[in-house]
N, C-alpha and C positions, 0 to 999 in steps of 0.2 A: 548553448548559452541562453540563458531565462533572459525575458523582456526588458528588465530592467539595466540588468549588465551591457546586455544590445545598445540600448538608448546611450549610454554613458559611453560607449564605444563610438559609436555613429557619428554624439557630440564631438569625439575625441579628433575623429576623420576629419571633420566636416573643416574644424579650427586647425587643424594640421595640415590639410591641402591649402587652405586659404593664409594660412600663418606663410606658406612657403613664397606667397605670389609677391609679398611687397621687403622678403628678408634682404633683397638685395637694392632696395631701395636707395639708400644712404651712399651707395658705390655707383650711382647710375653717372654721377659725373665724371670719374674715374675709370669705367670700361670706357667711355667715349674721350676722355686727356688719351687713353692709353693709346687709340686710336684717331686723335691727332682733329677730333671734331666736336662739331656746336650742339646748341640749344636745339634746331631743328632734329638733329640725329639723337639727341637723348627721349624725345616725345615721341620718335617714331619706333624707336624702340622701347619704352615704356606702353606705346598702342599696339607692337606684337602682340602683345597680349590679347588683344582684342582678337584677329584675325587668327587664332585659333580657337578663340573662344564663340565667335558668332554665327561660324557655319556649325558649329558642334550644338548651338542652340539650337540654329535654324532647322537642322536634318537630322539628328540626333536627340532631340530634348525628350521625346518618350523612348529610348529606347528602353530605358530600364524595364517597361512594361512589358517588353518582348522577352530581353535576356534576364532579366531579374534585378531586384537590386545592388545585389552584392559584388557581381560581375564589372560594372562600371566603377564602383569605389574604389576596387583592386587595381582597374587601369591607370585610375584620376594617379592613385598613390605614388605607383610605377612614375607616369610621365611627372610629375614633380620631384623624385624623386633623380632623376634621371637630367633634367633640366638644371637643379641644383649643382650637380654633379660636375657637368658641362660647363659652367661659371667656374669652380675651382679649378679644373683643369685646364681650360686655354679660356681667362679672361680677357674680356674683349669686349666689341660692339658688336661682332658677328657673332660672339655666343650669347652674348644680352638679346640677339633679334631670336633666336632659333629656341632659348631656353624660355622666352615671355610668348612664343606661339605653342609651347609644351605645356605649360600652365595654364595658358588660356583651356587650352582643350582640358587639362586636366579638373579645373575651377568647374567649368559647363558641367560635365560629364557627375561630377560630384554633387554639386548645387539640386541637380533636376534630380538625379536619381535617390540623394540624401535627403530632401523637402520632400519628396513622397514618403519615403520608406520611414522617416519619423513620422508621420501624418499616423502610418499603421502602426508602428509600436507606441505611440504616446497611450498613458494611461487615459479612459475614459474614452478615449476615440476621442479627444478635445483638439480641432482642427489651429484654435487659436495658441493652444500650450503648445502644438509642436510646430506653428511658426516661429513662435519667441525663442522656442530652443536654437532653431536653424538662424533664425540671425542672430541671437547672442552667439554662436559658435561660429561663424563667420565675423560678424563685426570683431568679435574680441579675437580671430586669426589675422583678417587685414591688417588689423592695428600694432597689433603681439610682433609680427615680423620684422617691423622697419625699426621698433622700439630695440629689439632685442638686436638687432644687429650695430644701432646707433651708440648702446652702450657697450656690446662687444669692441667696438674700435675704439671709443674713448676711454679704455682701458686698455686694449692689445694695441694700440695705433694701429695705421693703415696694414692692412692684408687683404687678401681675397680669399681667404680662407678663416673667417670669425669664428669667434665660439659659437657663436648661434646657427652658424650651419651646421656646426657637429650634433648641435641639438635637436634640428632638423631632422639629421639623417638618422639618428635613434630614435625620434619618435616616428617615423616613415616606417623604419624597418621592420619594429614593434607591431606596429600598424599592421603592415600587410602578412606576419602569424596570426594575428585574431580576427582581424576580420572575416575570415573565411567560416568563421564559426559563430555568427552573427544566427541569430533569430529569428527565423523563414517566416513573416507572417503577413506575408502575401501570395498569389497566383499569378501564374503569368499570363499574358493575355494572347490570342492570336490575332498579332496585328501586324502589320508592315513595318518593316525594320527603319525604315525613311518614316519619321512622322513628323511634318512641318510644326510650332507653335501653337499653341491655341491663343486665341486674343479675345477672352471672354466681352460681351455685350456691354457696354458702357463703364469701360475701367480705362478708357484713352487718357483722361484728365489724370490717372492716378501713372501711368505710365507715362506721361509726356512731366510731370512733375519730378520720376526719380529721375527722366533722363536732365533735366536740368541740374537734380542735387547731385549725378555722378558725375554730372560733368564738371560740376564747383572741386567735386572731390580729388576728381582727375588733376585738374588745374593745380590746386592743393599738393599732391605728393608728387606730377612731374614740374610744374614751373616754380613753385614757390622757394623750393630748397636751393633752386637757382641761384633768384631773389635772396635768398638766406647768407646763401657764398658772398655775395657782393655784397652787402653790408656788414662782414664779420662776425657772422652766428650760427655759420653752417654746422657748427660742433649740437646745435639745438635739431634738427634737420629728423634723426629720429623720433624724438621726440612731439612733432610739431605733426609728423605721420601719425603717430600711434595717435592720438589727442585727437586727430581727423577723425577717426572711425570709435575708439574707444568711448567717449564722448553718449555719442550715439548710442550705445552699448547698456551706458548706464541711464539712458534715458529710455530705454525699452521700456521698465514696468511702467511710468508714470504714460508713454504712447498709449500702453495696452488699456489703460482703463476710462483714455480719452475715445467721444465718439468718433470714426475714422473721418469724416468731413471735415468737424475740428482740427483735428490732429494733421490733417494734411493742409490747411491753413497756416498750422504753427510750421509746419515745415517749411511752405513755398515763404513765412515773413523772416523765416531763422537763417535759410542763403544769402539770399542780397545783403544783410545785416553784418551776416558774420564775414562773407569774402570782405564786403567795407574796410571792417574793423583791419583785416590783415595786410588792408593794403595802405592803411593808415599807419599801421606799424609799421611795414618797410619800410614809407616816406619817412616818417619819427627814428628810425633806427630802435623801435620799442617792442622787447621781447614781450613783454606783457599782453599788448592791443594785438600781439599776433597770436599768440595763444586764446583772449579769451575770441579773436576771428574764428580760427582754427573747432575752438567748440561750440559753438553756434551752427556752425557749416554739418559736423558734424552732428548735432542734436536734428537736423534735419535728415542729412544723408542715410546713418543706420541708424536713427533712431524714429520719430515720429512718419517721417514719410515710406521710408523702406520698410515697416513694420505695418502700417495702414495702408501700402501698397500689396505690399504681399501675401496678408489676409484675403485685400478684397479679391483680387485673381486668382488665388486660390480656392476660396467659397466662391464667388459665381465659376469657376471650371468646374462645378463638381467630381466627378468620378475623373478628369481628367487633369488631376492635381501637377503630374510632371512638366506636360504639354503646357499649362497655363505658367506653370514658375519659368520655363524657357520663351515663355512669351512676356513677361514681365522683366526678366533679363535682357531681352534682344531692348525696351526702350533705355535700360540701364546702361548696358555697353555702349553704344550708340554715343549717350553723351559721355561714358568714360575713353573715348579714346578720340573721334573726329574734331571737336573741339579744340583737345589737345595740342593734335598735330596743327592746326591751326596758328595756336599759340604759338608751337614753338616756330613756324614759319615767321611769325609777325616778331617775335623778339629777335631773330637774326637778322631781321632787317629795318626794327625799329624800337630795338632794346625791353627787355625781359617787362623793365615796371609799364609801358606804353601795351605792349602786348594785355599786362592781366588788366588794364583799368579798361580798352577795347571792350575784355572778357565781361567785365563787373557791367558795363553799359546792356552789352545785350542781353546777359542775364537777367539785368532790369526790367530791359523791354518783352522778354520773354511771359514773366513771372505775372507779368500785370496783364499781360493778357489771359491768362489762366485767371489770376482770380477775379477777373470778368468776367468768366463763365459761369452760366445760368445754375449750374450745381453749387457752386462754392458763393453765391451771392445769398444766399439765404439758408440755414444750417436746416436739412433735413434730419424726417427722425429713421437714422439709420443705423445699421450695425456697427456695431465697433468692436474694436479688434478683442474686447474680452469680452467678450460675448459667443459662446459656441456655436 
């Protein structure tokens, strides 16, 4: 398969495995009715996902280096794949916790070994053309998934079996025939199969800033839809997911041509702003003030900061492109899941809206400390994300 077909493949994985992790989003309150529990149990099984995804960052993020990259894409497929599968067949809470630990590892394993292996097919060798690919094909699969399953049931009514899982498992299965035949244009390296993260030299502020936007995000696709249920708009719930990440998506080309300092400014004032907004809408009963919350949160999360994040750890890891994107992930999951379960402890024992305003507080106080730091108080002339 030529370079080009490759790339259009890779994109195809990358949105495919990540399409998969949030399809079952809009049902997260219904494995848990089905099993007779709360807010706290639907958070900790929406952070499954985490806890197979963090160790597979932490000891796994270069392995692709070792076994190649094609090898890890094929597993990512498989365990999503296989996860999915699991949900249809005995729906539950205990297949929500075992199929959001198979995606986590699947997400990891994909992300580290896909953000390298487009870095080498991208035309040009343009290290910032094949960030923007990898998170348009990611932002636009988070998103893609919750949406497409949101409107599957408001068309089929409740099942545990959507159209959009069928559409899942054809583009899965699709998947793991071509991939194999993907477009070798790397070597392997002789390295240790265990390679911990790299955390390139002064990118703490741009990782300590996605863990705050994922964990707005977090907040966003497990407690909100709650919040949704109880005011009579849960039928929006997909919707309000997809908007979370897609958002962002479309705010990529306009990140890409901001300087990255900028552009990580616009992200840390576009959080606090936008959760506001959504929790202003709950109060109001206003689907509007929650959606434009919802794209704001998102214009920070995949758009301006995860894009200006992911550049920068990328270019300063140089030659150690996978190791640095698992190390910029490890501050993203962090805030996508511990936060969370927070949350959902505080809402069972002090109701869903007291829990996110708690959330909106500290994320205030978080934020300003960051753009107190000596980097972001004065706009240096630095690289930006479109710039090779």
């Amino acid at each position: 398969m030529n370079r080009k077909a490759s790339t259009a493949i890779l994109f195809f994985v990358l949105f495919t495995v990540t399409f998969s992790v949030n399809l079952q989003a809009p049902l997260y309150g219904e494995y848990a009715a089905k099993s007779g529990l709360g807010a706290t149990a639907v958070t900790i099984g929406f952070a499954a996902y985490v806890v197979g995804l963090m160790p597979t960052l932490i000891f796994l993020g270069g392995i692709s280096d070792v076994v190649g990259r094609i090898k890890p894409l094929l597993v990512a497929l498989t365990l999503c794949l296989l996860a999915t599968l699991l949900l249809v067949i005995t729906p539950g809470w205990s297949s929500l916790l075992i199929a959001r630990f198979f995606l986590g590892v699947g997400t990891a394993l994909a992300t580290t070994s896909g953000s390298a292996y487009m870095g080498e097919l991208a035309l040009e060798g343009s290290k910032s053309k094949a960030a923007l690919l990898v998170t348009s094909s990611t932002s636009l699969g988070f998103g893609a998934g919750a949406l497409a399953t949101g409107i599957s049931l408001e068309i089929e009514g409740m099942t545990f079996l959507p159209k959009s899982f069928v559409i899942f498992f054809v583009m899965a299965v699709f998947l793991l025939a071509t991939t194999p035949w993907l477009f070798k244009s790397y070597k392997k390296k002789k390295a240790k199969l265990l390679r911990l993260p790299l955390f390139p030299k002064d990118t703490w502020l741009y990782g300590a800033s996605m863990l705050i936007a994922w964990a707005t995000t977090g907040m966003t696709i497990a407690i909100i839809p709650l919040n949704l249920k109880n005011i009579g708009l849960s039928q929006y719930t997909g919707l309000v997911i997809f908007l979370a990440i897609f958002v962002g998506f479309l705010c990529q080309p306009l990140a890409r041509r901001v300087q990255s300092t900028k552009a990580l400014k616009l992200g840390l004032l576009f959080t606090p702003l936008g959760y506001l907004a959504m929790l202003l809408g709950i109060s109001k009963n206003s689907l509007p003030l929650i959606l434009m919350g919802t794209s704001l949160t998102s214009a920070s999360s995949y758009g301006f900061t995860y894009l200006s994040s992911l550049f920068k750890f990328t270019s300063m890891g140089s030659s150690e492109t996978s190791r640095a994107t698992a190390g910029l992930f490890v501050y993203a999951y962090i805030g996508f899941s511990l936060p969370v379960i927070g949350g959902g402890v505080i809402a069972d024992a002090y109701g869903l809206f007291t829990s996110s305003l708690i959330f909106l507080i500290a994320q205030i106080v978080a934020i300003a400390f960051l753009l107190a730091a000596p980097q972001l108080r004065v706009i240096k002339k630095s690289i930006s994300p479109g710039v090779s």
